[in-house]
N, C-alpha and C positions, 0 to 999 in steps of 0.2 A: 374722616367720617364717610362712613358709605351707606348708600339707599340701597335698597331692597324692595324690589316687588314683585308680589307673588299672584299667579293666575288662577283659581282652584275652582274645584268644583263647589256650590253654594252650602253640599250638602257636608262637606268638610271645615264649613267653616267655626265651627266650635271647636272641633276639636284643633283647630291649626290655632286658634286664640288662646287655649286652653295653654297648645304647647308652649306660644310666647311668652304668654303670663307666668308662665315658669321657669323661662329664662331671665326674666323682668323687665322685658321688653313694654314701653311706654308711649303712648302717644302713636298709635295705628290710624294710619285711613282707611275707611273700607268705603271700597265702591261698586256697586252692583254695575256689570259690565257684558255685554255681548260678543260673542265668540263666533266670528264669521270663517268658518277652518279651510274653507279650500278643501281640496284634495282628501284632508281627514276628517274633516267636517262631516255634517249631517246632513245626508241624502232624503230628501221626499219627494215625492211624486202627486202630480195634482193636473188632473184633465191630460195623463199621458208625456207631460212635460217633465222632467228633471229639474231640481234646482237644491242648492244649499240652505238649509235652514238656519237661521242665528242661534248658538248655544248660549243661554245666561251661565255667566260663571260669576265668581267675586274675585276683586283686584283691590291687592293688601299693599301699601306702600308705609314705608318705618326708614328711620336713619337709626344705625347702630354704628358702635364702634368697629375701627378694623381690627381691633384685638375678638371682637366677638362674632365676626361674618361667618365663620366657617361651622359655628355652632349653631348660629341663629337659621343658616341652612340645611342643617341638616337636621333639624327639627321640624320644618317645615316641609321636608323633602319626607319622612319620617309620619305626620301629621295629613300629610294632602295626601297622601298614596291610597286610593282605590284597590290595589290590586286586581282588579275589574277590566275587559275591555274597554278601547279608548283612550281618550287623552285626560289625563291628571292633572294636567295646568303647565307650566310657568315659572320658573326663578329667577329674573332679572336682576345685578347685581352692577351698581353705579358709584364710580368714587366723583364723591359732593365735594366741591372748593370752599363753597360758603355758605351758609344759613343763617337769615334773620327774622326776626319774630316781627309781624308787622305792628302788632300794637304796640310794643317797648320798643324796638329797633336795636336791640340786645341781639350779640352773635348765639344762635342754637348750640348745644352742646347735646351730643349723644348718650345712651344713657350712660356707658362708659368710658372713660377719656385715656 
């Protein structure tokens, strides 16, 4: 089983939903999230001073099967791209040992086994 999470810009986030649901991807977290970028971050100036602004982006987290990671990436890769100046997000890619449902205490299974 492997997690996945995805960093994106807020305004991609239909259509990256769009794309999963089309893979039949189940059971998404979505979390609205701030974007502190350092370096490529977002510069403003206020009384002459420099400093980073926080970007809001959306942080998607899903367990899929490892028979499906390399699709479910690259629909999201696919899905999130701006082609625009700037940063596009994010694809975090995690192999899961174990998962349990805390109301049943039943082992998770991915959507494909």
């Amino acid at each position: 089983m492997i997690k996945i999470e995805a960093i994106v810009q807020p305004f991609r986030l239909d259509s990256v939903k769009l794309a999963l649901d089309g893979l039949g991807i189940e059971g998404i977290t979505i979390s609205h999230v701030l974007d502190h970028g350092g370096p490529l971050g977002l510069k403003a100036v206020y009384r002459g001073a420099e400093y980073y602004v926080d970007v809001p982006r959306v942080k998607l987290e899903m367990l899929v099967s490892s028979l499906q990671t390399d699709e479910v990436i690259e629909a999201l890769l696919h899905a999130a791209r701006t082609n625009g100046p700037g940063d596009d997000g994010t694809i975090l890619v995690t192999e899961i040992a174990d998962a349990i449902s805390v109301r049943t205490g039943e082992r998770v299974r991915s959507t494909i086994t």
